[in-house]
N, C-alpha and C positions, 0 to 999 in steps of 0.2 A: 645290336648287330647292324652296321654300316653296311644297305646294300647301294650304296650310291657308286661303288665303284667295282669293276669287275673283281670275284672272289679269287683269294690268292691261289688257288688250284684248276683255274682258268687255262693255263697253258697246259696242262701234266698231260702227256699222252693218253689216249686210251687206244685201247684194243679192237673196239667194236665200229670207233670211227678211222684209225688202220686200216681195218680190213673190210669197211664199205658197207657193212651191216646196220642193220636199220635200228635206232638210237630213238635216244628224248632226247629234246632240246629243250632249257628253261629260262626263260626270260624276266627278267625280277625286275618290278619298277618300282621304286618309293614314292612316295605319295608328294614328295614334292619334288621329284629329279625322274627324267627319263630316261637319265644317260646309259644306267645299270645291263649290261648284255652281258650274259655269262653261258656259253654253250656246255651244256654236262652228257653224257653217255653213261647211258641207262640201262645195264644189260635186261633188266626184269619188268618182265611182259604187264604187271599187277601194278598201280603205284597208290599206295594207302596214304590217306590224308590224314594226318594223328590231330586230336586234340591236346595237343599239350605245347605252349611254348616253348620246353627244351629242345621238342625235336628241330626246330628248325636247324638248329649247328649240324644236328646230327645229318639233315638231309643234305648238308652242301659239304658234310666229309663224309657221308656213306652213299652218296646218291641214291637214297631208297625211298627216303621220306621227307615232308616238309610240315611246317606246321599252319593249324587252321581254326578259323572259328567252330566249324564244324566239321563232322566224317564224311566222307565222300569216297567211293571206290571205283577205278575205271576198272573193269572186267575185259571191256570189247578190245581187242589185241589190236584189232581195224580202226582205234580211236583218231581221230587225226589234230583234234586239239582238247585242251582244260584250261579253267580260270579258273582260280583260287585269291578269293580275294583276303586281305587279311585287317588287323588293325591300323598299321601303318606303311605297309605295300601290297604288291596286287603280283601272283606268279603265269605265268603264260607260260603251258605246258604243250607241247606239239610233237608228234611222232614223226621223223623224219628218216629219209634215206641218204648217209652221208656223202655218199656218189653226186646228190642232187645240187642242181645251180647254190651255188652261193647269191647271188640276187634273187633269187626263188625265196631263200630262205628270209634273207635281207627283207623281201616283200611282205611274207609272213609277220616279222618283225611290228613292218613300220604299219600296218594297219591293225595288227594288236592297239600298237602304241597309240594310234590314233583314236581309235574307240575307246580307249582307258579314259584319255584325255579330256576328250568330249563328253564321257558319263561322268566323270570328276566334275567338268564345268556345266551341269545338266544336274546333277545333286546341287552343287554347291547354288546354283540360282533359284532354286525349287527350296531352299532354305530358307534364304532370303527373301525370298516371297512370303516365307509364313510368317517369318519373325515381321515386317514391314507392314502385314495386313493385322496382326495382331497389335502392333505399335499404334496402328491407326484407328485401329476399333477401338481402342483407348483413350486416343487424344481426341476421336470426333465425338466420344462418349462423354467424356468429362467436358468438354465444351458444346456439348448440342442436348445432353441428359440431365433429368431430373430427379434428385433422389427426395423421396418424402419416408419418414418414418414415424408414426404412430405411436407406436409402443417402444420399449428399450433401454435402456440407459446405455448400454454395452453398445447398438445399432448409433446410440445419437453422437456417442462420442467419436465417430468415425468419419472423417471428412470425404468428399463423394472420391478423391483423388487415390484414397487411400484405399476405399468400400473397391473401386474400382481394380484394385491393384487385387484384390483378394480374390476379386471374382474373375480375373482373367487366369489365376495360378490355381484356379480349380478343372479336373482331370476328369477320366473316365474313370477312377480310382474311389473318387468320391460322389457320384453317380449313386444315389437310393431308392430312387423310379423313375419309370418314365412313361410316357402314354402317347393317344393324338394331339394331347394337350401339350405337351411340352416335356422335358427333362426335370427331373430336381433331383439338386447338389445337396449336399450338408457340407456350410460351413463354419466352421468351429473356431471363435475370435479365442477363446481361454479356455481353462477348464468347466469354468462354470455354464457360459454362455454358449451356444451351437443354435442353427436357425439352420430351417429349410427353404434352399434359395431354389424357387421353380420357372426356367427359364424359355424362354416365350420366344420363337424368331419372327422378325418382323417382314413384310412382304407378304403377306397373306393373310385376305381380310378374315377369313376363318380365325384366327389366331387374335389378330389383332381385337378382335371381336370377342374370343374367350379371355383376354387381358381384362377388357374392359368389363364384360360379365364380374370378374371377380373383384371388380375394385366398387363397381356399385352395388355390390351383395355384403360385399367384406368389410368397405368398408368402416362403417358404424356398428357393426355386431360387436356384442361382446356378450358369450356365454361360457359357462364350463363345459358344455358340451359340443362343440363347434370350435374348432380348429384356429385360435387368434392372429388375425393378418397382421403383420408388424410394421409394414411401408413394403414400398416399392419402389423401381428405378424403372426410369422410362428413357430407353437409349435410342439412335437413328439405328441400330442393326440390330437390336433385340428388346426382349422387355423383360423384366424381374419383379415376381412377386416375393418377398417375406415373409417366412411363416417360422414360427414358432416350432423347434425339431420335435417333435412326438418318440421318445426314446423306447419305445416296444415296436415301432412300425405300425404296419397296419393289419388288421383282425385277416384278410386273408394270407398273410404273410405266415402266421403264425399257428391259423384254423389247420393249415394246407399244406405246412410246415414238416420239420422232421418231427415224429411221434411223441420223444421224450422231453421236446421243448412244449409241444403243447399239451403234454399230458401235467408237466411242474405250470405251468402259467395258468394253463384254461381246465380249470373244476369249475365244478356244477354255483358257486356260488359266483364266481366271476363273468360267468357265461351271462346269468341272471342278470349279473349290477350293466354289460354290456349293452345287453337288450333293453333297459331299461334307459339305460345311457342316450344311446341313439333315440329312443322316442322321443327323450326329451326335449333332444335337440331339435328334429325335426316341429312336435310339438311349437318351438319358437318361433321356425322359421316360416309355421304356416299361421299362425294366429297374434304372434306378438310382435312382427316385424311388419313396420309399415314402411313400404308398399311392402306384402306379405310375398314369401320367397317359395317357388317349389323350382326342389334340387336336379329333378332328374335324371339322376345317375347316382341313385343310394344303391350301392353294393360290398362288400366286403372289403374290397379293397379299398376304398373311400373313408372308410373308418378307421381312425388312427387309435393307438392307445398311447396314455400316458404314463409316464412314472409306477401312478399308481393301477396302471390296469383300467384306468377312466376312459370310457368313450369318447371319440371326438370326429363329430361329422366334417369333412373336408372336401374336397377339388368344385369347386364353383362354377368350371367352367362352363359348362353347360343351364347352369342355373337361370332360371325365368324371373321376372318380377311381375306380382300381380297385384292390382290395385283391388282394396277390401270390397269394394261391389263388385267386382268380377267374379264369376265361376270357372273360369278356364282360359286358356291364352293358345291361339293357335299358333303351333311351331312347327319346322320341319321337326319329321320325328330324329330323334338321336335319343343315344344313351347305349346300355350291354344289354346284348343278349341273353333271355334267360331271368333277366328284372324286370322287363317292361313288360306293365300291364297291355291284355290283350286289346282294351279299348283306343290304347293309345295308337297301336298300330295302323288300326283301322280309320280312325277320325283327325289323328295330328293334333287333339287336343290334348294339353298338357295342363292336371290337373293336381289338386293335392292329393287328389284318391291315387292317381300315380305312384305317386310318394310311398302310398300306405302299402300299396301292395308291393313295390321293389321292398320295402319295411318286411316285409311279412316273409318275401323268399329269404332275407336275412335272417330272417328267425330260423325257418328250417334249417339254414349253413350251421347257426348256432347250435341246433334239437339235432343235425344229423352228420356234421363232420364232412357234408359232402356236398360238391359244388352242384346246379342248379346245371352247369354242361358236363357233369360227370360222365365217363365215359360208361359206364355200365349203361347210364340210365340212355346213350343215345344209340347203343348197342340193341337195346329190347324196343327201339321204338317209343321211348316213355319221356317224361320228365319229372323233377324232383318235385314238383309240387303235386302232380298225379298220381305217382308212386307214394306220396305220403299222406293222400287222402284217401287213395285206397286203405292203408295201413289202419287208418285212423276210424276208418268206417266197417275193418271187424277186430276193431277194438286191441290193436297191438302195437301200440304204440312204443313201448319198451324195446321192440325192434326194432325199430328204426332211430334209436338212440346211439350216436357215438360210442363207439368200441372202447376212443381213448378216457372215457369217463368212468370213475373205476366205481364211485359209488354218486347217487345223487337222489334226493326225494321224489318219487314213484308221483304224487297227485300234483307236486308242484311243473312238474317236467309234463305232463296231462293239459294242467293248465295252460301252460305256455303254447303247448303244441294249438289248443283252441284259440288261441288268440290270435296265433299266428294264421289259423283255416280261416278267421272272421276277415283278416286282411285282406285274405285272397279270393273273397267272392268276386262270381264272373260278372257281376253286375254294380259297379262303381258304388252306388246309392247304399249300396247292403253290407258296404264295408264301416268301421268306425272312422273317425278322425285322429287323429296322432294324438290330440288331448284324451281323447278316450281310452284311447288304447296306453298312454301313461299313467292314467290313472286306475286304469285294471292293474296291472305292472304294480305301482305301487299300492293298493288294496289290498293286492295277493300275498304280501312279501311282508305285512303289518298282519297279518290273518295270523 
């Protein structure tokens, strides 16, 4: 439909504008011509916006209706104008009095027209702004960026010009978490290949500082239970770590999840291999990594699973290094609410025993399906680690066991729960070490 030029029923008499009574007037601009004026008389007080392209013929031979992206209803009889914008014009509806000035109306007109015009050229330069700033995070990236990759066959074969092209056509769509640390994409070169790209803005030494935390933690590890850093790209307006996608997500995703996805995935034996998963890791990261590593921010959500349901300890950010005669590295405190141990709060010393006890609240998530800021628990004044010593101290443990777990061994799930109470002594000394606590784990599970 050609609204460039006035509609051929533009002259037909009416009735309503005859005899002086008060009309609609419609004014239809295409999106690249302003010339389009076409006055219609509207006898009906209601005028409905229809959803559907046909109506628009119908509104310019029945004057009743026109057609729109969306529904819209004027009610108020006193309306004095509408805009209807559409795909390829825009309609300017106004209640007038046909008695009234013709320059009156003309006026009405030309300042419609003008505000169209000017929000046409107000989108259109706010476009090109994005596209131009995007062009150029590109071009200053591939010529001021570093891309390094470690691991990959899939990652190596990809020139940074290319790497770069992937990483700017990634969406909020593909978006799989996101934190104070940063956002991470998944993106997916093939069928085979998929990596978790976690991206980092630059400008802010906080940031810039959790970048760098993870690339000297990340980068020389290499275990099954610790999340494999793949490379990075280090750009003038962002930074990108590499990782390896984790195809289960992550253990709070899934604990915390809908019922029937964690009831098929997390049985009583998976739970175990989990728990047992995660010590190990941390296990590495405190005794066989030199300088030795505490993570400070072991939580649920930190813990990735694989394929196979395999534990894998992740986000670095936060993570300390500490040299093997050290006992402790003073930090500001950080980490989740609800993991940090009570010592840490108080002294800003950040230790391996930290570690053991955020370990330990993770085992409860594990033994009890329920988070550590559960809401019952901040309802009654309590928390999950109180409420499950009290449990545990007259000897009821089976209640406080996951709903979704439909069968599971009565001394083994006992077990656990003690190993996990050993974590969480209020007195750092009195807790185990990850290696200790691994090899309970595995003692138990060979018994």
């Amino acid at each position: 439909m050609n609204l460039g030029r006035p509609l051929p029923f533009s002259n037909e008499r009416n009735p309503d504008k005859m005899n002086g009574v008060m009309g609609w007037i419609c004014f239809a601009l295409t999106m690249d011509s302003t010339a389009a004026i076409s006055p219609l008389a509207v006898r009906a007080q209601l005028v409905v916006v229809q959803n559907s392209p046909g109506c628009a013929r119908d509104m310019w031979s029945r004057s009743s209706a026109f057609a729109s992206s969306t529904q819209v209803q004027l009610r108020d009889p006193h309306t004095v104008a509408s805009v209807a914008f559409f795909s390829g014009f825009i309609c300017l509806l106004f209640r007038v009095n046909w008695k009234m000035s013709t320059k009156l109306i003309a006026l009405y007109i030309t300042v419609c027209s003008v505000l169209f015009i000017i929000s046409k050229m107000l989108i259109s330069f706010l476009c090109y702004k994005k596209w131009a700033r995007k062009k150029r995070i590109i071009e200053t990236s591939l010529t001021g960026g570093k891309l390094v990759i470690f691991r990959s066959a899939a990652m190596q074969s990809l020139s940074p010009k290319a790497f770069m092209r992937m990483i700017m056509g990634l969406s909020s769509k593909d978006i799989i978490g996101s934190g104070g640390y940063g956002t991470v994409y998944m993106l997916r070169l093939d069928e085979k290949s998929a990596f978790a790209i976690k991206k980092l803005s630059r400008g802010s030494a906080e940031m810039d500082r959790g970048f760098e935390r993870e690339l000297d933690t990340m980068g020389d590890i290499k275990h099954r239970n610790i999340v494999p850093l793949c490379g990075y790209y280090a750009a003038p307006h962002f930074n990108l770590l590499i990782y390896e996608l984790m195809p289960n997500g992550s253990l709070d995703t899934i604990l915390h999840g809908k019922e029937e996805k964690k009831q098929a995935l997390l049985d009583w034996p998976v739970r175990y291999k989990i728990a047992l998963g995660v010590a190990r890791g941390l296990s590495y990261l405190h005794h066989d990594c030199i300088p030795h590593v505490i993570h400070r921010d072991i939580k649920s959500s930190n813990i990735l699973l694989d394929h196979n349901m395999e534990a894998r300890v992740s986000d670095f950010g936060l993570a300390t290094l500490m040299k093997p005669n050290e006992s402790h590295v003073t930090t500001v405190v950080a980490g989740t609410f609800g993991y940090l141990a009570p010592e840490y709060f108080e002294t800003g010393r950040a230790t391996t025993k930290g570690d053991v006890y955020s370990y330990g609240v993770v085992l409860l998530e594990l033994l009890t399906g329920k988070r550590p800021t559960d809401e019952s628990f901040l309802e009654n004044g309590t928390r999950l680690v109180t409420w499950v010593k009290e449990t545990m101290e007259e000897k009821r443990e089976e209640h406080a066991v996951d709903g979704a777990l439909a069968s599971f061994p009565a001394e083994e799930v006992k077990f656990v729960f003690t190993v996990a109470e050993k974590c969480l002594e209020s007195d750092p000394r009195d807790r185990p070490t990850m290696v200790q606590v691994a090899k309970m784990l595995e003692q138990a599970k060979l018994a």
